[in-house]
N, CA, C and O atoms as a MOPAC input file, in Angstrom:
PM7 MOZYME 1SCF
protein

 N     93.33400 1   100.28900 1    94.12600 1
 C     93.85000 1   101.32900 1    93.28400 1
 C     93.65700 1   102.64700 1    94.00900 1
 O     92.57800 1   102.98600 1    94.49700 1
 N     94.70300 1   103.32800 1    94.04800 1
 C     94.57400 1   105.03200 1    94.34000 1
 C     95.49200 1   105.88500 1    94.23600 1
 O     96.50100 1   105.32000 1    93.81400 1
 N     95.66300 1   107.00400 1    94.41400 1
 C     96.58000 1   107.77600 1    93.50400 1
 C     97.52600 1   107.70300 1    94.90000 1
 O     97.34300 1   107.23700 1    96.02400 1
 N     98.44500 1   108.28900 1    94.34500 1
 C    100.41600 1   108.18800 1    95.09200 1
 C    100.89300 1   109.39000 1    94.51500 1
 O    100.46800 1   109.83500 1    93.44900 1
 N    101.77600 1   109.92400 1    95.21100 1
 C    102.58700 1   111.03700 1    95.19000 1
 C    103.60300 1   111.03700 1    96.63300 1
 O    103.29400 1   110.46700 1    97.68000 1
 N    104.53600 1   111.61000 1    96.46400 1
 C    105.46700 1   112.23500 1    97.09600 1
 C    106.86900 1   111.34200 1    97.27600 1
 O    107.14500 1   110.30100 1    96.67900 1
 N    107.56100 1   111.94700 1    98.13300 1
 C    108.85400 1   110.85800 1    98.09600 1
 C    109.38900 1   110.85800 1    99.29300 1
 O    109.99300 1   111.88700 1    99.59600 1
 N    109.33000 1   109.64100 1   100.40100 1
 C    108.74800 1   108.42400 1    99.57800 1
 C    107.54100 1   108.12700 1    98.99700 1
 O    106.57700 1   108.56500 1    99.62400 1
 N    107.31100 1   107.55700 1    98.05600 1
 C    105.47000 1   107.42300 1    97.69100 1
 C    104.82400 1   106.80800 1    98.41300 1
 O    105.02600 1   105.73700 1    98.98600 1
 N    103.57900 1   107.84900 1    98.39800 1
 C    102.45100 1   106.88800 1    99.57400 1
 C    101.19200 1   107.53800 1    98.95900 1
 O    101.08900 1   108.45600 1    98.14500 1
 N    100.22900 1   106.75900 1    99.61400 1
 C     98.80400 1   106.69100 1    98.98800 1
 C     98.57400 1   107.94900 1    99.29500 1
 O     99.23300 1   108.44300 1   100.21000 1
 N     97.54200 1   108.77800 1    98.56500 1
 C     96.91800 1   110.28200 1    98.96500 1
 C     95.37000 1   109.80700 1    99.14400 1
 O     94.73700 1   109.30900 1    98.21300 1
 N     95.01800 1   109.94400 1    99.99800 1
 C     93.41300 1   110.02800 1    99.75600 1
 C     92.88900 1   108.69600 1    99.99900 1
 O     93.75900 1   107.84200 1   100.17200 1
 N     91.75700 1   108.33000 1   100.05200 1
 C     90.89700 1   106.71400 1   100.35400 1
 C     91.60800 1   106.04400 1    98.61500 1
 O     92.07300 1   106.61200 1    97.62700 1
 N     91.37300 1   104.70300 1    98.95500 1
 C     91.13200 1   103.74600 1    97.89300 1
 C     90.17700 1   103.71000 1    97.46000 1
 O     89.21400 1   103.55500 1    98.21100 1
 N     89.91100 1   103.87600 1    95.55100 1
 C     89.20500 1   103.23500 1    94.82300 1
 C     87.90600 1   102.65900 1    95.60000 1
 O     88.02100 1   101.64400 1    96.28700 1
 N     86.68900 1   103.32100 1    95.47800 1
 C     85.42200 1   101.88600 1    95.95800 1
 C     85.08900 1   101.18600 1    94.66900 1
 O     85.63200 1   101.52000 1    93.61600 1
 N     84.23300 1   100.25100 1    94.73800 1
 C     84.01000 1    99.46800 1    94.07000 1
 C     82.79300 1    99.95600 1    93.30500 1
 O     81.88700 1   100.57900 1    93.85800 1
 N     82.80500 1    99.66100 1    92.05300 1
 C     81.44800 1   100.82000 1    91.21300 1
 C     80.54700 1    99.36000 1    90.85900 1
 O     80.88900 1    98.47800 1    90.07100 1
 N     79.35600 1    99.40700 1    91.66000 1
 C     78.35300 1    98.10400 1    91.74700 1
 C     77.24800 1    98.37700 1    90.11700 1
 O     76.24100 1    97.69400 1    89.92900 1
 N     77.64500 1    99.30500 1    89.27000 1
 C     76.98500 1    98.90800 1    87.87300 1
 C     77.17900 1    97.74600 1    87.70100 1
 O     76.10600 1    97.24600 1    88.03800 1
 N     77.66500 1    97.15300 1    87.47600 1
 C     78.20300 1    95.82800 1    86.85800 1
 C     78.69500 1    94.71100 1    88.30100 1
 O     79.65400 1    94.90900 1    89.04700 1
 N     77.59200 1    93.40800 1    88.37800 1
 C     77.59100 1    92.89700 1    89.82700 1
 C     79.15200 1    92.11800 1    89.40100 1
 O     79.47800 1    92.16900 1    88.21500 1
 N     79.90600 1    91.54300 1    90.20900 1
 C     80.95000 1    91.05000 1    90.22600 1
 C     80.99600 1    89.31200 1    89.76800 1
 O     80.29400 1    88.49000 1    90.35800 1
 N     81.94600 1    88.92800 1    88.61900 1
 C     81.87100 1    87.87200 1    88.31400 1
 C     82.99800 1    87.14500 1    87.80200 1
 O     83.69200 1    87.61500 1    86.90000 1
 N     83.31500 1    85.56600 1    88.53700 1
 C     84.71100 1    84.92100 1    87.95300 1
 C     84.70700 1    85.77100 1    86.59100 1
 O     83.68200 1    86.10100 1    85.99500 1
 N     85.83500 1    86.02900 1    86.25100 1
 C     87.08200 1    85.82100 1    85.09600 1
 C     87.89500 1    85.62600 1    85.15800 1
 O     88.60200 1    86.18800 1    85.99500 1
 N     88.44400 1    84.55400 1    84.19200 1
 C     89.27300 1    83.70700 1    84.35400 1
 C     90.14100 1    83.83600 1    82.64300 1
 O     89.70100 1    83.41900 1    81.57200 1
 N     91.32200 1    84.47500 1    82.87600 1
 C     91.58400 1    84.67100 1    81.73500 1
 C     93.19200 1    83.49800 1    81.11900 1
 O     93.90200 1    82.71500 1    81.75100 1
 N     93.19100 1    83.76800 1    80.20300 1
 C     94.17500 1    82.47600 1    79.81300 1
 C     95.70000 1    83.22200 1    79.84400 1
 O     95.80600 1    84.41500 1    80.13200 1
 N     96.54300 1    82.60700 1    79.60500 1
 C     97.79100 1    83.37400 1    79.89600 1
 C     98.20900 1    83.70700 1    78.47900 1
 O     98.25800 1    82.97600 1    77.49000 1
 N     98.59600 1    85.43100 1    78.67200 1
 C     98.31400 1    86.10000 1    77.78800 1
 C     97.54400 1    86.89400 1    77.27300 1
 O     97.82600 1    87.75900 1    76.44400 1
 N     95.97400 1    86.51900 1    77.97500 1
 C     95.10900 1    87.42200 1    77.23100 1
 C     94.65800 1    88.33800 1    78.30300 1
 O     95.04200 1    88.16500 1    79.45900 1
 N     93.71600 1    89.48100 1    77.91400 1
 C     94.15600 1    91.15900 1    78.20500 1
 C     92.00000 1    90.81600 1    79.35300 1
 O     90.94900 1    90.20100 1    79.16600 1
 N     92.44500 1    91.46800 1    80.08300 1
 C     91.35300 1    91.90100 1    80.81800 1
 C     91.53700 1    93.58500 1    80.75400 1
 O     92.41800 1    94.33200 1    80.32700 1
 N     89.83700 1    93.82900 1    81.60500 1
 C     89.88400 1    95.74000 1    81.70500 1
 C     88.77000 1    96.07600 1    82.56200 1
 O     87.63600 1    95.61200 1    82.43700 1
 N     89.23200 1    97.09200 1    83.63800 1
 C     88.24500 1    97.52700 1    84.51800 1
 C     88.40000 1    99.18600 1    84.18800 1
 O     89.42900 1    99.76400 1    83.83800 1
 N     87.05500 1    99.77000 1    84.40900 1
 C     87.13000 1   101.17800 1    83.93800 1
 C     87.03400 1   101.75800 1    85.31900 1
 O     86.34100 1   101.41800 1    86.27800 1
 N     87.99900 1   102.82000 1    85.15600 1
 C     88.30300 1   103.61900 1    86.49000 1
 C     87.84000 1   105.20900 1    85.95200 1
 O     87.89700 1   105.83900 1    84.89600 1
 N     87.38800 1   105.42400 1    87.24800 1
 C     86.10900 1   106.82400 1    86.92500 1
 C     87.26600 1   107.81500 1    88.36100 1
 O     87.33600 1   107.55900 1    89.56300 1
 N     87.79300 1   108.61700 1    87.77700 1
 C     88.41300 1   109.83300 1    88.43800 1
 C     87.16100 1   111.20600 1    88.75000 1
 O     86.40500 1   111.51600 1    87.82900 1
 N     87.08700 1   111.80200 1    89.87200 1
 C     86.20200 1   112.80900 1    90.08700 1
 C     87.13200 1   113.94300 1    89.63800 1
 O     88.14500 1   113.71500 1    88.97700 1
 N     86.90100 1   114.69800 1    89.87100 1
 C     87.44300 1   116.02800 1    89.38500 1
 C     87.97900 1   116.80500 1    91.00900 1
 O     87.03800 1   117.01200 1    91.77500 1
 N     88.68000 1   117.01000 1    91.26700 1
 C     88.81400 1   117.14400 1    92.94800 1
 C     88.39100 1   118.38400 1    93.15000 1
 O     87.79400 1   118.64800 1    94.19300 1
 N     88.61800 1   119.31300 1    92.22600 1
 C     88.23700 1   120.55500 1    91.68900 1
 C     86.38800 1   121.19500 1    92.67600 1
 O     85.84700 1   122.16300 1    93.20900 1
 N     86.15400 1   119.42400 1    92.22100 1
 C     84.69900 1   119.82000 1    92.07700 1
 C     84.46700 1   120.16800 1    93.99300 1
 O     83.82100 1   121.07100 1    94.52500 1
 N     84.98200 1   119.45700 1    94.39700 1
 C     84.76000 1   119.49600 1    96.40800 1
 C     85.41600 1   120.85000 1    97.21100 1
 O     86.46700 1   121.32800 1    96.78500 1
 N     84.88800 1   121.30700 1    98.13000 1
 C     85.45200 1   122.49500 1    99.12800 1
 C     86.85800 1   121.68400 1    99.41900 1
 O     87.16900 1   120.50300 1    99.57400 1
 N     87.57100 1   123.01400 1    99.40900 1
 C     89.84300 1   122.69800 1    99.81500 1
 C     89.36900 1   122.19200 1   101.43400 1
 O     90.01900 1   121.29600 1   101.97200 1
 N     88.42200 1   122.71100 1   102.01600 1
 C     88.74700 1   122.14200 1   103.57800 1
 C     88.24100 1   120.50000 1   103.65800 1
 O     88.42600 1   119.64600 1   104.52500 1
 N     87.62600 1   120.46900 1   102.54500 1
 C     87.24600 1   118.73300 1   102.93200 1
 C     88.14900 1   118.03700 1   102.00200 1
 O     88.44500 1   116.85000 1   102.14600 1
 N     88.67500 1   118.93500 1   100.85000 1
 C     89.73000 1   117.77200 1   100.01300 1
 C     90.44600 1   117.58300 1    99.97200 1
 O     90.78600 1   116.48400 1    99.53500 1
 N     91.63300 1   118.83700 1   100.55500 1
 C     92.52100 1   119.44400 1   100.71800 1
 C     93.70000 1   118.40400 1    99.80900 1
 O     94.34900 1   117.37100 1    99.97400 1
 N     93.43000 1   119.58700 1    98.65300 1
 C     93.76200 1   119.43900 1    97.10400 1
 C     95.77200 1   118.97400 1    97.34100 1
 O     96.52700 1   119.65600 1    98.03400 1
 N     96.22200 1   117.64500 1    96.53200 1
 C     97.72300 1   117.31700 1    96.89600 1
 C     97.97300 1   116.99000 1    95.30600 1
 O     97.20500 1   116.47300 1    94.49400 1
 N     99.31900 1   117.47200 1    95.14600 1
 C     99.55700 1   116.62000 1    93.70200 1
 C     99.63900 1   115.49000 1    93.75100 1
 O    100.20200 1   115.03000 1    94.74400 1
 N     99.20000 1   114.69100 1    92.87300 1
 C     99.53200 1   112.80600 1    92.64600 1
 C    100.52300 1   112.95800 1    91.03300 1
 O    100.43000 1   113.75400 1    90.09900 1
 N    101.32100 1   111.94100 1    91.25900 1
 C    102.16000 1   111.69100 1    90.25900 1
 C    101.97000 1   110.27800 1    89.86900 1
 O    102.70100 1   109.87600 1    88.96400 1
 N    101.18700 1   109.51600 1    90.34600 1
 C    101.07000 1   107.93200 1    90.25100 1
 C     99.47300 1   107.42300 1    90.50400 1
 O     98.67100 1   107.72000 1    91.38900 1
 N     99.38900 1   106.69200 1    89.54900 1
 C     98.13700 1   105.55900 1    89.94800 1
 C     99.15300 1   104.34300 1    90.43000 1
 O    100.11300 1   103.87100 1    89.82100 1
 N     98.40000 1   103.85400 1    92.25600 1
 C     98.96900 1   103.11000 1    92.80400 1
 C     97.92700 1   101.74900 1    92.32800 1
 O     96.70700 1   101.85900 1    92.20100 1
 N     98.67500 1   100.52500 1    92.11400 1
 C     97.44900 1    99.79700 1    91.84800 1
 C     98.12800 1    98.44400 1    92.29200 1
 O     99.25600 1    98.27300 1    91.83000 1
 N     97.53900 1    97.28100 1    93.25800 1
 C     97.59100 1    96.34900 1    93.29600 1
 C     96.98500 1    95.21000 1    92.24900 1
 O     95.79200 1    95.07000 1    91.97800 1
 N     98.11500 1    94.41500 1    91.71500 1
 C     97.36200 1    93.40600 1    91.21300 1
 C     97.31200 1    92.36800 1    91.73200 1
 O     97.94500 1    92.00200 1    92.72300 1
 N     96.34900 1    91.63100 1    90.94600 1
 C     95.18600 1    90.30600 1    91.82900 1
 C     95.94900 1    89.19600 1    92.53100 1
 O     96.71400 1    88.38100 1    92.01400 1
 N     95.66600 1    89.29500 1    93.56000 1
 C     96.69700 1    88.32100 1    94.44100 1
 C     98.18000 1    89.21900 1    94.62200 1
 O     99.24500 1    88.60800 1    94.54600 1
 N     98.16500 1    90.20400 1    94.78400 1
 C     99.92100 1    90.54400 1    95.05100 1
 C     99.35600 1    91.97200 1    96.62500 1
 O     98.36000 1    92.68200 1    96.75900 1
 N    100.44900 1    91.79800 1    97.36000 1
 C    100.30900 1    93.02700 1    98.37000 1
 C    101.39000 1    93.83600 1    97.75000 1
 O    101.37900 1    94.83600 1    98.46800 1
 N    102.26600 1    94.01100 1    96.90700 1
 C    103.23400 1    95.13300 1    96.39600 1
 C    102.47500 1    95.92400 1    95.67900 1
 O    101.73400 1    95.29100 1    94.92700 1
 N    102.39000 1    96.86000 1    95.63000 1
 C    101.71900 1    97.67700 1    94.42300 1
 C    103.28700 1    98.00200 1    93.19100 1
 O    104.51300 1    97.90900 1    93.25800 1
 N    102.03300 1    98.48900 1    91.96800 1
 C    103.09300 1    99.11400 1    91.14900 1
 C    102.43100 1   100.22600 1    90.76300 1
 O    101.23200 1   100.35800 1    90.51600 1
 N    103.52700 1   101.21300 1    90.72200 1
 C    103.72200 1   102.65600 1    90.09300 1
 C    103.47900 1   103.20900 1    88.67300 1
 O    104.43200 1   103.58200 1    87.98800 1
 N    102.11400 1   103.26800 1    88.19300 1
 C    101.83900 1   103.84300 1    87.01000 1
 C    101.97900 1   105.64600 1    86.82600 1
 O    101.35800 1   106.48100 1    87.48400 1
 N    102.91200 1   105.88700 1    85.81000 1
 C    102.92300 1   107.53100 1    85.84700 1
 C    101.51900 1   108.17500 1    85.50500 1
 O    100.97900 1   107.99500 1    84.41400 1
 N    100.99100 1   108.90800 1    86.47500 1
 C     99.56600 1   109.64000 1    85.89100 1
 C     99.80400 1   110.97700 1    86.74900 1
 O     99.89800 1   110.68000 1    87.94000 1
 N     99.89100 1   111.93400 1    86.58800 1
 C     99.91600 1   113.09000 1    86.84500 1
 C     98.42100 1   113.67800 1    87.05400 1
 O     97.67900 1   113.94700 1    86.10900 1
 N     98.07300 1   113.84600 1    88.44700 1
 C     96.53500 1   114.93800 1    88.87300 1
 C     96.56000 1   115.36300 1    89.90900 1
 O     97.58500 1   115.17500 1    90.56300 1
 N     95.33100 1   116.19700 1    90.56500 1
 C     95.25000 1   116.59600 1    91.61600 1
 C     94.13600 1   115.46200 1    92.30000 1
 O     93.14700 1   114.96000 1    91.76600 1
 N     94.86100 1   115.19400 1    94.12800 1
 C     94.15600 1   113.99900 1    94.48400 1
 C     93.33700 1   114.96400 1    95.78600 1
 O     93.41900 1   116.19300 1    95.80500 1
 N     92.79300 1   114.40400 1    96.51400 1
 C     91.96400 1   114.94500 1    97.87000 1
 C     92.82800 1   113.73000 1    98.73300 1
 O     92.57100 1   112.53800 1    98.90500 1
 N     94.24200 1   114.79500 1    99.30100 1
 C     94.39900 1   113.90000 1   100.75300 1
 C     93.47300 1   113.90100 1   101.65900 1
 O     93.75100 1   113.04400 1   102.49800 1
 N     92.25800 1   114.58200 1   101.96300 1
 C     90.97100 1   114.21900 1   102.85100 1
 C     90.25500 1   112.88900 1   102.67400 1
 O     90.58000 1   112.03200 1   101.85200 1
 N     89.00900 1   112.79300 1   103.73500 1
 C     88.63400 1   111.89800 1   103.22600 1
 C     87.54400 1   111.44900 1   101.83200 1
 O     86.88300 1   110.47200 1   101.47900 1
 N     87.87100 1   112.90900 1   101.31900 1
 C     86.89300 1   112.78800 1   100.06900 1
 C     87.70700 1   111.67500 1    99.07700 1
 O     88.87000 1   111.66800 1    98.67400 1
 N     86.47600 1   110.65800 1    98.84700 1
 C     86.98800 1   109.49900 1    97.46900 1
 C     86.80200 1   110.08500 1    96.72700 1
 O     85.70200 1   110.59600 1    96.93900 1
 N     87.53200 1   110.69400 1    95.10900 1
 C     86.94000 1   110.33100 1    93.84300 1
 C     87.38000 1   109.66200 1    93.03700 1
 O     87.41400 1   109.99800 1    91.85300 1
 N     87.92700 1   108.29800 1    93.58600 1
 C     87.79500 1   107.11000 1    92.37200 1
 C     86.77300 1   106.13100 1    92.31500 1
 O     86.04700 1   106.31300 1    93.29300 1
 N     86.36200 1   105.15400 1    91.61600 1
 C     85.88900 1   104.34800 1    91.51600 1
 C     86.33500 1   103.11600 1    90.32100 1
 O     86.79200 1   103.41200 1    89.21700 1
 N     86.16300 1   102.08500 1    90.66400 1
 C     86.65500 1   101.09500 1    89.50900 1
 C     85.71000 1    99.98100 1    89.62800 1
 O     85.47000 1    99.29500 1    90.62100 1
 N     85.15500 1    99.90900 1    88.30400 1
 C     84.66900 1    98.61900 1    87.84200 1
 C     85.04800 1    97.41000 1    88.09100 1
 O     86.19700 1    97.26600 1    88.51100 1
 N     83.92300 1    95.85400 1    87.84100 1
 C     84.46600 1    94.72900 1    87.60300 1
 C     85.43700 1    94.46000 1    86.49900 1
 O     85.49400 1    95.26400 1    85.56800 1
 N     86.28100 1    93.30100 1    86.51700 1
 C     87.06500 1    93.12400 1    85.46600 1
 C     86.39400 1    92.87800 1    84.60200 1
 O     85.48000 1    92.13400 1    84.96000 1
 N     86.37000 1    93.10400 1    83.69500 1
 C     85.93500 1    92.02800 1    82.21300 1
 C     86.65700 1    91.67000 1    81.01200 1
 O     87.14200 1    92.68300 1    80.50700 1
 N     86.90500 1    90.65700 1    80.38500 1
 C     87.73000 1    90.21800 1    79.25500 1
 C     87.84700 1    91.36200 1    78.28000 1
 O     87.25200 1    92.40700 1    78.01800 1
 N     88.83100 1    90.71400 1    77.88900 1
 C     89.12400 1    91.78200 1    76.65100 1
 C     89.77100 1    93.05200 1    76.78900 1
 O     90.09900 1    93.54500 1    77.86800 1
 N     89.99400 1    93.72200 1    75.31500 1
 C     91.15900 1    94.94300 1    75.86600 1
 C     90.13200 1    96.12100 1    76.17000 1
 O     90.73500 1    97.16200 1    76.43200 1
 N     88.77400 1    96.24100 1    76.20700 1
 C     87.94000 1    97.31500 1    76.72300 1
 C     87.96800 1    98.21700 1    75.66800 1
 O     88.51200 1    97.75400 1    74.66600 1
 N     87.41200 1    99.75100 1    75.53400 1
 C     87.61300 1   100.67500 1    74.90700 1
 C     87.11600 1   102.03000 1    76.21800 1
 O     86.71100 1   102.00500 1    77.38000 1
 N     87.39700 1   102.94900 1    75.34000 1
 C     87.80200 1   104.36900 1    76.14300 1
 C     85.75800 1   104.74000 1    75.70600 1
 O     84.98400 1   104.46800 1    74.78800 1
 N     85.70100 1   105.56700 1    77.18100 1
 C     84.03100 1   105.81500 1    76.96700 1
 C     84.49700 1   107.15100 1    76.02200 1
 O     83.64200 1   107.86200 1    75.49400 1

């Protein structure tokens, strides 16, 4: 997962690391039913322009499990084309999740 902008679209900034709260574990869900990983956005705001060097994103780019295509979710922010990360995303876990 990581944010996208421009045209053509391409990734801005590092990919998503992996947020090790929660150690990683099969799920195995049935067809039909809803999994959820929580994705933690930094504030780009928060880092110096020479290390983040602030880009609009118009998209969360996100691969799903087993696929190399990504798909294009509309999310509108400011990303760090540097190498500053601020995403992170959780393990999957069942169910439809809720908002912290």
């Amino acid at each position: 997962m990581s944010l996208a902008g421009g045209s053509p679209v391409r990734q801005i900034g590092p990919a998503a690391t992996r947020s090790t709260i929660t150690p990683p574990t099969l799920v195995t869900l049935a067809p039909g039913a809803t999994g959820n990983a929580l994705l933690r956005i930094t504030n780009a705001g928060n880092y110096p322009e020479e290390q983040c060097h602030p880009t609009v994103a118009q998209y969360l780019q996100v691969y799903p499990p087993g696929q190399t295509t990504p798909i294009y979710v509309a999310y509108s922010s400011t990303a760090c084309a540097g190498t500053v990360g601020i995403l992170s995303v959780s393990t999957l876990q069942p169910g439809a999740g809720s908002a912290p």
